[in-house]
C-alpha positions as CSV (number, residue, x, y, z in Angstrom):
1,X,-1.5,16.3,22.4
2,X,-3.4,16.2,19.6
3,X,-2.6,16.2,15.8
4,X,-2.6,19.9,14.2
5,X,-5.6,20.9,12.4
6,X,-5.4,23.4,10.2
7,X,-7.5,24.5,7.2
8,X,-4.2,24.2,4.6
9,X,-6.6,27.1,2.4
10,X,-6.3,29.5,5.7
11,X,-2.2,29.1,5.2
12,X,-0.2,32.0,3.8
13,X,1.4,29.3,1.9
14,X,-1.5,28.1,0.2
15,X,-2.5,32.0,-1.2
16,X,1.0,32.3,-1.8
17,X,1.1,29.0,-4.2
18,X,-2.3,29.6,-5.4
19,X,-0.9,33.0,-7.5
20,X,3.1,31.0,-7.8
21,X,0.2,28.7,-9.8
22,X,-1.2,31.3,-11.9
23,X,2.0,32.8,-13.1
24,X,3.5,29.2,-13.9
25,X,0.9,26.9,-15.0
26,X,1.6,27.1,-18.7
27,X,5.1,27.0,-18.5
28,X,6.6,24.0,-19.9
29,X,9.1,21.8,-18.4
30,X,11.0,21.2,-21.8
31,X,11.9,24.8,-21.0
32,X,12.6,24.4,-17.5
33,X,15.9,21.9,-18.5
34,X,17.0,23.8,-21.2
35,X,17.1,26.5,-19.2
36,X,18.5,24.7,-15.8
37,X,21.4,21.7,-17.1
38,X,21.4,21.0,-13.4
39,X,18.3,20.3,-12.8
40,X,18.1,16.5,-12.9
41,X,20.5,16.0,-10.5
42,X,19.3,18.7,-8.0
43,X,16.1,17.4,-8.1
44,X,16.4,14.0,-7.0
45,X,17.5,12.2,-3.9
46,X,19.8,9.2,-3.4
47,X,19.2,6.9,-0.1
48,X,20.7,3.6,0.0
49,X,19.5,1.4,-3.3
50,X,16.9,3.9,-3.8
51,X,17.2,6.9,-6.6
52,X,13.9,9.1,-6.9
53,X,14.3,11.1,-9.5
54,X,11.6,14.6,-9.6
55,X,12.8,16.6,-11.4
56,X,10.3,16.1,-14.2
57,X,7.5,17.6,-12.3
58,X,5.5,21.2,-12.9
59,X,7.9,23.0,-10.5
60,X,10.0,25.8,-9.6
61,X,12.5,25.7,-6.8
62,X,10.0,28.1,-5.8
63,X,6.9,25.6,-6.0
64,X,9.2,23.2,-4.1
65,X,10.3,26.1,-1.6
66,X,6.6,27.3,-1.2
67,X,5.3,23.3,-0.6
68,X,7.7,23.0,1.9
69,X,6.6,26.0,3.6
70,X,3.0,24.7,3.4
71,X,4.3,21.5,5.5
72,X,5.8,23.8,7.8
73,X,2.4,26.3,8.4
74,X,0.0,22.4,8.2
75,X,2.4,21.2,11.4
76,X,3.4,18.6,9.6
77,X,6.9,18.0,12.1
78,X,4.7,18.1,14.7
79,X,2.5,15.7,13.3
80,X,5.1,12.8,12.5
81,X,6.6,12.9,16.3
82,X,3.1,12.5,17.4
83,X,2.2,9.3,15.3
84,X,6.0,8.0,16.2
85,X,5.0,8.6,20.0
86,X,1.6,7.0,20.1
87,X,-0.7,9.3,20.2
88,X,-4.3,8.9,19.8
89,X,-3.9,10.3,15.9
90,X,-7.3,8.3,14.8
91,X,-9.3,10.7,17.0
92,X,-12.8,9.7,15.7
93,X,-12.0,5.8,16.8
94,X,-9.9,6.9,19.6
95,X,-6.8,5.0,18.6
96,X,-3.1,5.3,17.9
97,X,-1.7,4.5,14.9
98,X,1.5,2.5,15.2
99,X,1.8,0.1,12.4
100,X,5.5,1.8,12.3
101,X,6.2,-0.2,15.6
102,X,5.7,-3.1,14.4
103,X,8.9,-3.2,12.6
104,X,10.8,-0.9,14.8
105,X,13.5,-3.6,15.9
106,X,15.9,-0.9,17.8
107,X,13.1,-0.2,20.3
108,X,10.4,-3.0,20.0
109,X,7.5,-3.3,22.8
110,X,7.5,-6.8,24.1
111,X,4.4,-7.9,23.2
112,X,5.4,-7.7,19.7
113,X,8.8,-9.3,20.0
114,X,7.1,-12.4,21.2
115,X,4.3,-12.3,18.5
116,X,7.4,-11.9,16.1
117,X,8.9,-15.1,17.8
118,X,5.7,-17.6,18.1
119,X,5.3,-16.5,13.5
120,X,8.5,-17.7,13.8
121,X,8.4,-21.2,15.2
122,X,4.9,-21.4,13.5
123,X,6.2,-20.8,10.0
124,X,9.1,-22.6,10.5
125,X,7.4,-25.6,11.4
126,X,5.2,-25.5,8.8
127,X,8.2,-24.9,6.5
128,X,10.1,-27.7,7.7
129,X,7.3,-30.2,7.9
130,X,7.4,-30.9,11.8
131,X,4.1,-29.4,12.0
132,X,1.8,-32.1,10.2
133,X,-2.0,-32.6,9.5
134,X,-4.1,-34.9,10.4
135,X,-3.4,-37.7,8.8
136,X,0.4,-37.0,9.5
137,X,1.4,-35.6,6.2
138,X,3.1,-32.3,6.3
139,X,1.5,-28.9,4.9
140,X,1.8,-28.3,1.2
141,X,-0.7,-25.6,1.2
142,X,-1.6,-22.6,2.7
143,X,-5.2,-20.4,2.2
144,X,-5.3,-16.9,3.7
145,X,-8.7,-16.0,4.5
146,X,-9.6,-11.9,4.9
147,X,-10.8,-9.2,3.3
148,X,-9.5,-5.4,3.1
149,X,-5.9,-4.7,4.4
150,X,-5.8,-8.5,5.5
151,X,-5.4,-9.8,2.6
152,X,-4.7,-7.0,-0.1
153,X,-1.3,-6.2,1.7
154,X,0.3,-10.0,1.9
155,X,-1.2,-10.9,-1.0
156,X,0.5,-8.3,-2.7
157,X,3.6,-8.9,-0.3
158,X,3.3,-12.8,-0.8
159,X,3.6,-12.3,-5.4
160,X,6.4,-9.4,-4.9
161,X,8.2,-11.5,-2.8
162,X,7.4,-14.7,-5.0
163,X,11.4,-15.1,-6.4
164,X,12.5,-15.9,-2.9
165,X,8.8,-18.9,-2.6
166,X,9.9,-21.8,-0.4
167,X,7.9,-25.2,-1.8
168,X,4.5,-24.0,-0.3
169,X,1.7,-23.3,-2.6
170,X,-0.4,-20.1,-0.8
171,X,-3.9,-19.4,-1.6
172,X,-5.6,-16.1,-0.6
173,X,-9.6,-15.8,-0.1
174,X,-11.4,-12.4,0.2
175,X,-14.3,-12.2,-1.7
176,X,-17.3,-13.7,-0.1
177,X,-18.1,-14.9,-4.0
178,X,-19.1,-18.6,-3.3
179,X,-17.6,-19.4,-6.9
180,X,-14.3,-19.0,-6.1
181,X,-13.8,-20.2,-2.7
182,X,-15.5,-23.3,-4.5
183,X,-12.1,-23.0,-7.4
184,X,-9.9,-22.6,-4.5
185,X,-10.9,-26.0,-3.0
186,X,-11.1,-27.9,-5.6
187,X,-6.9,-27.8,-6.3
188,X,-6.4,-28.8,-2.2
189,X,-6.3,-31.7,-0.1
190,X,-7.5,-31.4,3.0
191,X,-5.2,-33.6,4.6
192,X,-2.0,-31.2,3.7
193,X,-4.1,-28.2,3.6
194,X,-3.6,-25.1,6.5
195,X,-6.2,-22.5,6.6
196,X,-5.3,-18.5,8.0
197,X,-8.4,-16.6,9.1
198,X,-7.5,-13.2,9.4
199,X,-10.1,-10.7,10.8
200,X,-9.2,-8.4,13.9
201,X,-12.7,-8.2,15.2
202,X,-13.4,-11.5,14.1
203,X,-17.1,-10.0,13.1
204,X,-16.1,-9.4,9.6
205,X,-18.8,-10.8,7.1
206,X,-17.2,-11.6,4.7
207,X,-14.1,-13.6,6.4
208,X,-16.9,-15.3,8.5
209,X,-18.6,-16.6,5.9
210,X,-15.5,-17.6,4.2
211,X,-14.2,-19.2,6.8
212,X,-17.5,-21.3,8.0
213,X,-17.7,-23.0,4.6
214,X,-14.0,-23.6,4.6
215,X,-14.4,-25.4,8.2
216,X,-17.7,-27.5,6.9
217,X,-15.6,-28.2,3.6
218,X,-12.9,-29.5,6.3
219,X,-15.2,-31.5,8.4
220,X,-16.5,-33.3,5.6
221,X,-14.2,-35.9,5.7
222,X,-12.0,-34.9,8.9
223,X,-13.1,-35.4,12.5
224,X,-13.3,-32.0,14.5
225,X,-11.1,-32.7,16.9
226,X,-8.4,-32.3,14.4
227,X,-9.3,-28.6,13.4
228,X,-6.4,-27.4,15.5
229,X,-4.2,-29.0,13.5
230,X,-5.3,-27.0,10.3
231,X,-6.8,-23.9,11.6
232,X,-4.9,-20.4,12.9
233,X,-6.5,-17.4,13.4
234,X,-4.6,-13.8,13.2
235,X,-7.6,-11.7,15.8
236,X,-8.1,-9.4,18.3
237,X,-11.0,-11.1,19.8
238,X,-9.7,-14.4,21.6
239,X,-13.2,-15.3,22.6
240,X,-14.8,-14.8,19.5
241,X,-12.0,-17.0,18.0
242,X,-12.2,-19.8,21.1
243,X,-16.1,-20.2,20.1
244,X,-15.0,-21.1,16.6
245,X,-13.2,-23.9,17.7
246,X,-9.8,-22.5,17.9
247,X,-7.4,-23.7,20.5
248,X,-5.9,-20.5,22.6
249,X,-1.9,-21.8,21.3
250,X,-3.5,-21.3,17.8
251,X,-4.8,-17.8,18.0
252,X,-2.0,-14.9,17.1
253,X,-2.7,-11.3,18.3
254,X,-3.2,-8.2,16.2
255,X,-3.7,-4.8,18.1
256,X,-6.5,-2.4,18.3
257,X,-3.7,0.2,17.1
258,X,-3.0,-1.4,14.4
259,X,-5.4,-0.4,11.1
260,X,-6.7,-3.0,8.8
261,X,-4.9,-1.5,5.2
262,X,-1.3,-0.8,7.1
263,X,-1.1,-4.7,9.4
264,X,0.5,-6.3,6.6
265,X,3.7,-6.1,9.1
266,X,1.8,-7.3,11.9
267,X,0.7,-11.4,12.6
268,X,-1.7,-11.1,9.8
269,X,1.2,-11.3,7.5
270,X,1.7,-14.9,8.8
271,X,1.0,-16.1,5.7
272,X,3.8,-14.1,4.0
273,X,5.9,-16.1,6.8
274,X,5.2,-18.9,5.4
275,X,5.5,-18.4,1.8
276,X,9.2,-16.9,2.0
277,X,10.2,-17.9,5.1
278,X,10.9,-16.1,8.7
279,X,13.8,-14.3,7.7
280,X,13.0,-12.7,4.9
281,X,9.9,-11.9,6.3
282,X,12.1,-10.1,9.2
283,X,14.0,-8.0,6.2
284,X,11.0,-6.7,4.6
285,X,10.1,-5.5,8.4
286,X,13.9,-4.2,8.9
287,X,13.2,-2.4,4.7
288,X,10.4,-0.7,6.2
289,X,11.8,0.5,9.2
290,X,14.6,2.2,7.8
291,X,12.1,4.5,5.7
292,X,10.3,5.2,9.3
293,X,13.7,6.7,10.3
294,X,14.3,7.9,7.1
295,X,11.2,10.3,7.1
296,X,11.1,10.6,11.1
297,X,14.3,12.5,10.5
298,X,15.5,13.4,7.2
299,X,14.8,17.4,6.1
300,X,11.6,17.8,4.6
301,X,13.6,19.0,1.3
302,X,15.3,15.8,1.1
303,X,12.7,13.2,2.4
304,X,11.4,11.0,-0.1
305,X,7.6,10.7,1.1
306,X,7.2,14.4,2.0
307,X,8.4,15.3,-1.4
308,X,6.4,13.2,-3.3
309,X,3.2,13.5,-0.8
310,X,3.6,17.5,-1.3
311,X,4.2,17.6,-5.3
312,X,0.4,15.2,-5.1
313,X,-0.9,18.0,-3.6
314,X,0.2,20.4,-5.7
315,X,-1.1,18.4,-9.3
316,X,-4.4,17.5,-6.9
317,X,-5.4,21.1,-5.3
318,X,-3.8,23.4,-8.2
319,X,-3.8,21.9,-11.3
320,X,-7.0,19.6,-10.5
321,X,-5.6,16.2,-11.8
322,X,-8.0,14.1,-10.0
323,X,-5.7,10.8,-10.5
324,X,-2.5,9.7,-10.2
325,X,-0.6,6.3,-12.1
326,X,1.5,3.8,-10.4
327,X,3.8,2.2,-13.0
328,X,5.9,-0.9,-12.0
329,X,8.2,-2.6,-14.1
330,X,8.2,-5.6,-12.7
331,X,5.3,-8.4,-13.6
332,X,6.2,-9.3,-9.2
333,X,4.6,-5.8,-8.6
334,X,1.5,-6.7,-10.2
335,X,-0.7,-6.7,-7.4
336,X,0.6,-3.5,-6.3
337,X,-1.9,-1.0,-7.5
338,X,-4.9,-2.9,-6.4
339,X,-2.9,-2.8,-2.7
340,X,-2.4,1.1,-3.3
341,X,-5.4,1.9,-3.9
342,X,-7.0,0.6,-0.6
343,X,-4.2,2.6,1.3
344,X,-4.7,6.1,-0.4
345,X,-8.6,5.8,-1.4
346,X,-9.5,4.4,1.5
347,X,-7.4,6.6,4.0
348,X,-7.7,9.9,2.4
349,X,-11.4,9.5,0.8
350,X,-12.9,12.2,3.4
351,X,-15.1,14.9,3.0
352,X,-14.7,16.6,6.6
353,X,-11.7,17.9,7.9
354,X,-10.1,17.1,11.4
355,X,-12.3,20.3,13.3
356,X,-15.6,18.7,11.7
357,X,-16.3,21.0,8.9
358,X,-17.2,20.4,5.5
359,X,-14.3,20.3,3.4
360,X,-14.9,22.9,-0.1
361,X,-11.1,21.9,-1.2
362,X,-10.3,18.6,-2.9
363,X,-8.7,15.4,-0.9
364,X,-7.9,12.1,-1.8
365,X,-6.7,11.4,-5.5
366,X,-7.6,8.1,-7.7
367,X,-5.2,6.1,-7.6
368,X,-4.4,3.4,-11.0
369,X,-2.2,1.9,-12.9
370,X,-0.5,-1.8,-13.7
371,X,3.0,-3.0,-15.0
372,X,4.8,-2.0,-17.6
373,X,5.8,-2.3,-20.0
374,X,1.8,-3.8,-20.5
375,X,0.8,-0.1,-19.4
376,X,2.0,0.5,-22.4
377,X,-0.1,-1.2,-24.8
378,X,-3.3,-0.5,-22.8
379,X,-3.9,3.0,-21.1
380,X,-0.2,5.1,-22.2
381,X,-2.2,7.2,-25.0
382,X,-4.4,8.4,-22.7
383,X,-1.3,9.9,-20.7
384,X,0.5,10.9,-23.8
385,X,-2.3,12.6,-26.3
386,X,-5.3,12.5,-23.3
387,X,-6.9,15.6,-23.0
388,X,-6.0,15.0,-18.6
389,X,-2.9,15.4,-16.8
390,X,-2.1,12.3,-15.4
391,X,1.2,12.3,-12.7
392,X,2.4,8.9,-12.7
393,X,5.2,7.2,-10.9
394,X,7.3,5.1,-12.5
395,X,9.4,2.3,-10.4
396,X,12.0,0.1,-11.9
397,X,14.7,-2.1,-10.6
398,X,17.9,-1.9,-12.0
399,X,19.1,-5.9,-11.7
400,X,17.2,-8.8,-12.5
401,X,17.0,-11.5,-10.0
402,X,17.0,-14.3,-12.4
403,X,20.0,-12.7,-14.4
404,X,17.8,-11.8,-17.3
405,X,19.8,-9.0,-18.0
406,X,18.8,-8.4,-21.9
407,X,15.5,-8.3,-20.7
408,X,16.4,-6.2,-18.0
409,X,17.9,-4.0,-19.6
410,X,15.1,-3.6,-22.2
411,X,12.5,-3.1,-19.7
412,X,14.6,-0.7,-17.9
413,X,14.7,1.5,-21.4
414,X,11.4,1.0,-22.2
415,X,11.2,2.8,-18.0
416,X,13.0,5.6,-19.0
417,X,12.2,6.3,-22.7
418,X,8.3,6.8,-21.8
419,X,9.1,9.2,-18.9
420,X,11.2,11.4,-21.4
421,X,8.5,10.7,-23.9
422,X,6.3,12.1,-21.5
423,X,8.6,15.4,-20.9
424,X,9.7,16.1,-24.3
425,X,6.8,14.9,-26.4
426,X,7.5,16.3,-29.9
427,X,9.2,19.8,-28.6
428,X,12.4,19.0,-30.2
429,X,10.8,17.6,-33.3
430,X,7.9,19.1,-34.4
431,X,5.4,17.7,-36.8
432,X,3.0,19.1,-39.6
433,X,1.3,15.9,-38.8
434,X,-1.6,17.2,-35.7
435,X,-1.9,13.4,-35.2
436,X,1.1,12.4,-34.9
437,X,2.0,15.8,-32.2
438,X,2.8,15.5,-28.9
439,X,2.6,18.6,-26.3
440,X,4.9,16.2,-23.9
441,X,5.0,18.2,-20.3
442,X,3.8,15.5,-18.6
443,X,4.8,14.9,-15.3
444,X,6.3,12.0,-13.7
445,X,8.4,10.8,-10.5
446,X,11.2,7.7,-11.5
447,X,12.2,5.7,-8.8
448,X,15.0,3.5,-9.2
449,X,15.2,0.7,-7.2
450,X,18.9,-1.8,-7.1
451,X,17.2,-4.8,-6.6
452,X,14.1,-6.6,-5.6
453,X,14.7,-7.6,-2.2
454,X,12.3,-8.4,0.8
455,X,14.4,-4.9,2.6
456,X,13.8,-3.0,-0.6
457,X,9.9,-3.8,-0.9
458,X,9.8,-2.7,2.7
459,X,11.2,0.4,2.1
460,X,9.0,0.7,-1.3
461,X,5.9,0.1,0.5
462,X,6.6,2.4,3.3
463,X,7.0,5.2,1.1
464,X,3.4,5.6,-0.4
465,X,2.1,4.9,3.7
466,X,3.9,7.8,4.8
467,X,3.2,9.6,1.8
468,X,0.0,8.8,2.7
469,X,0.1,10.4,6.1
470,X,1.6,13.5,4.7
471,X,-0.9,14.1,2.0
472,X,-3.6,13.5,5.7
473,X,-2.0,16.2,7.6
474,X,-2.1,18.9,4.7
475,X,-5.7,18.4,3.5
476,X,-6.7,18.4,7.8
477,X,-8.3,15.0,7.6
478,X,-8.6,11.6,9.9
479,X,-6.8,9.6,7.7
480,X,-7.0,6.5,9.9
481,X,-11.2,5.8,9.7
482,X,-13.1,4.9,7.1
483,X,-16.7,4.9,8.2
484,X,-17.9,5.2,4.5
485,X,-16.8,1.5,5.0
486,X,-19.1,0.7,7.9
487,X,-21.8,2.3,6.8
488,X,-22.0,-0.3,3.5
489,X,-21.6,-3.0,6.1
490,X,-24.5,-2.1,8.2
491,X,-26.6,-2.0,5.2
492,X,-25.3,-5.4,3.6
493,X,-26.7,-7.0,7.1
494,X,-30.2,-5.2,6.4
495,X,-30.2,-6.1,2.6
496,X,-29.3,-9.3,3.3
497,X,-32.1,-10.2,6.2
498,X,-34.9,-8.9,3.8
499,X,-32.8,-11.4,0.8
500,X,-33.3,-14.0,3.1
501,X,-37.2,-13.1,4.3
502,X,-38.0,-13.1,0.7
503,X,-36.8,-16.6,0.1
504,X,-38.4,-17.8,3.1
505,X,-41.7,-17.0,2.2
């Protein structure tokens, strides 16, 4: 079995919501709820701490009926079951794509059980102190080394997650910018210092390079028969890793079927293991896995990824927004958007669909944003009085977990004022003032959110992936390659030898 591939242009459902789009598009929401009271609570869907509020969207019930139907003609149903059952759905690289096994705990394969288990006693040590360097101090910090998905993902995880920080200071290095792996090193001590290097192939430039100047940093003033005691490496290539100078009991496994930007949940989020400890760690897992069911099973009309996969489609194929705004309100979801980005941009940047033609309909939207309520004293007027239609999501959590609650409460209004800002604009009050005019009708998704927990970032992170996947399977595209990624790295390596020629001489 294979994953569908079908030209979502070809559909009935498309030519169907291609004219639906001509009869609606200047319709204006404002309209929409005065003339439907019951339309913010019948568009919305409650699941567990989550509330996802869409009913301020460019809809119909008919749009929604007619996406729906579009998920239906794209084999969407058939597509899910097929990434759930490991099938090769990364055709071009002949892989599977199971990152939702990784956290499936009702059915988990063994190998990842015992992976699970030896992050355990790892962190845990380190955690604890029984684990010491070489000098016999115990760990104080710990420096992630990758680039991409291994270190965008827990280094987004690792601030989120920062309320529930044990006493260990965590470092992440990406860039291959001498500069600031130079910064990093300057604040550690090598004796109490434990490095991560993260790279599944263990050929990555980058993370190479970082990590060879870390290890001659380290050797500096430490003998190298003591590197096992500072170095771990999260790879796919054990002999790669063993040629470094890594001892086989130091080496963690990731999977070939596990992509970079989606193996935050995997060993390379050792480092989030260590920062908030095993069991948390294990909740965020357990968070994400009840999404996977959650969209394995739930009706499309009431599935929180498909719904909000399928209204991207519709602001990104019909009314040609080209971008889309993630909003949180919460300074620990800062590096959120930066995180995003690689998971939609790089997944669903494609220009050929999944029969090898040349794609003449649009695909993967720009994702942006940042926190609010900063958002709103940087790039809001350019959603309110731009002259683009910008969806944006807006998430929020309803408690503080320091107790701030006048502060919660205020940044919790400031949520929910701009999204009616958005809708209404100044339809109930207009001005003679063109300046000061708002045409509102701006759409928006709220998501509503109990509590910042590791379970409820899981769940929050699984969302946009399978949203993700859905957005994939409509548009017909591998959304599991990214040779546009490859192909810069081939030509870095060529750049770089004629850099290095040119010196020589």
């Amino acid at each position: 079995m294979s994953l569908p591939a079908v030209n979502p242009t070809t559909t009935k459902a498309w030519k169907k919501l291609a004219q639906h789009f001509a009869e609606i598009k200047e319709v204006k929401m404002q309209e929409m709820f005065e003339e439907d009271p019951t339309r913010a609570k019948r568009m919305a869907i409650e699941w567990q701490d989550f509330y996802v509020d869409f009913s301020k969207n460019r809809v119909t019930d008919e749009t929604l009926s007619l996406l729906l139907e579009l998920a239906e003609e794209v084999g969407l149903k058939e597509a899910i079951e097929a990434q759930f059952n490991g099938v090769k759905i990364n055709q071009t690289e002949e892989r599977e794509v199971l990152h939702t096994a990784l956290r499936d705990f009702e059915d988990m394969k063994p190998e990842i059980a015992e992976t699970l288990q030896q992050m355990k006693r790892f962190s845990e040590a380190i955690i604890n102190g029984k684990r010491k360097g070489y000098t016999g101090q115990p760990i104080t910090d710990v420096v992630s080394i990758g680039i991409g998905g291994s270190a965008l993902g827990p280094d987004m995880v690792t601030e989120a997650l920062k309320y529930y920080k044990n006493h260990l200071n965590i470092h992440y290095i990406s860039n291959v910018d001498g500069d600031h792996i130079v910064e990093t090193l300057k604040e550690l001590d090598r004796e109490t210092t434990l490095f991560i290097l993260v790279s599944k192939t263990f050929t990555t430039q980058e993370t190479l390079t970082n990590s060879n100047t870390v290890r001659r940093w380290f050797l500096e003033e430490a003998p190298e028969t003591e590197i096992h005691k500072h170095f771990v490496v999260i790879s796919a290539n054990a002999e790669a890793v063993r040629k470094f100078g890594i001892s086989p009991e130091n080496i963690f496994p990731v999977w070939n079927w596990v992509g970079g930007r989606f193996s935050l949940w995997s060993a390379v989020g050792l480092s989030v293991c260590c920062a908030i400890g095993y069991t948390n760690f294990e909740a965020l897992l357990k968070g994400a896995h009840e999404m996977d069911d959650h969209f394995r099973r739930k009706d499309f009309s009431e599935n929180i990824p498909v719904i909000l996969a399928l209204l991207s489609v519709w602001y990104n194929n019909f009314f040609e927004a080209e971008t889309e705004a993630f909003i949180g309100y919460s300074q620990y979801l800062t590096k959120f958007v930066p995180y995003l980005q690689q998971t939609v941009m790089e997944s669903n940047g494609k220009n050929v669909d999944r029969n090898g033609d040349n794609i003449n309909y649009q695909t993967g939207t720009i994702v942006w944003g940042g926190t609010g309520t900063n958002a709103q004293h940087a790039f809001f007027q350019l959603i309110h009085q731009g002259t683009k239609l910008i969806p944006a999501d807006f998430v929020v959590f309803t408690e503080s977990l320091h107790g701030k609650t006048e502060h919660q409460d205020m940044l919790l209004a400031n949520c929910l004022a701009q999204t009616e800002a958005l809708l209404q604009g100044t339809y109930k009050n207009e001005t003679e003032n063109p300046f000061r005019s708002f045409s509102g009708n701006k759409p928006t998704n709220t998501i509503l959110v109990k509590k910042l927990t590791p379970g409820a970032l899981g769940r929050l992170i699984a969302i946009y992936e399978h949203k993700v996947f859905v957005q994939g399977i409509v548009w017909n595209i591998f959304s599991y390659d990214q040779w546009g990624v490859e192909l810069g790295k081939k030509l870095t390596k060529k750049t770089l030898d004629s850099i290095r020629k040119k010196k020589a001489q």
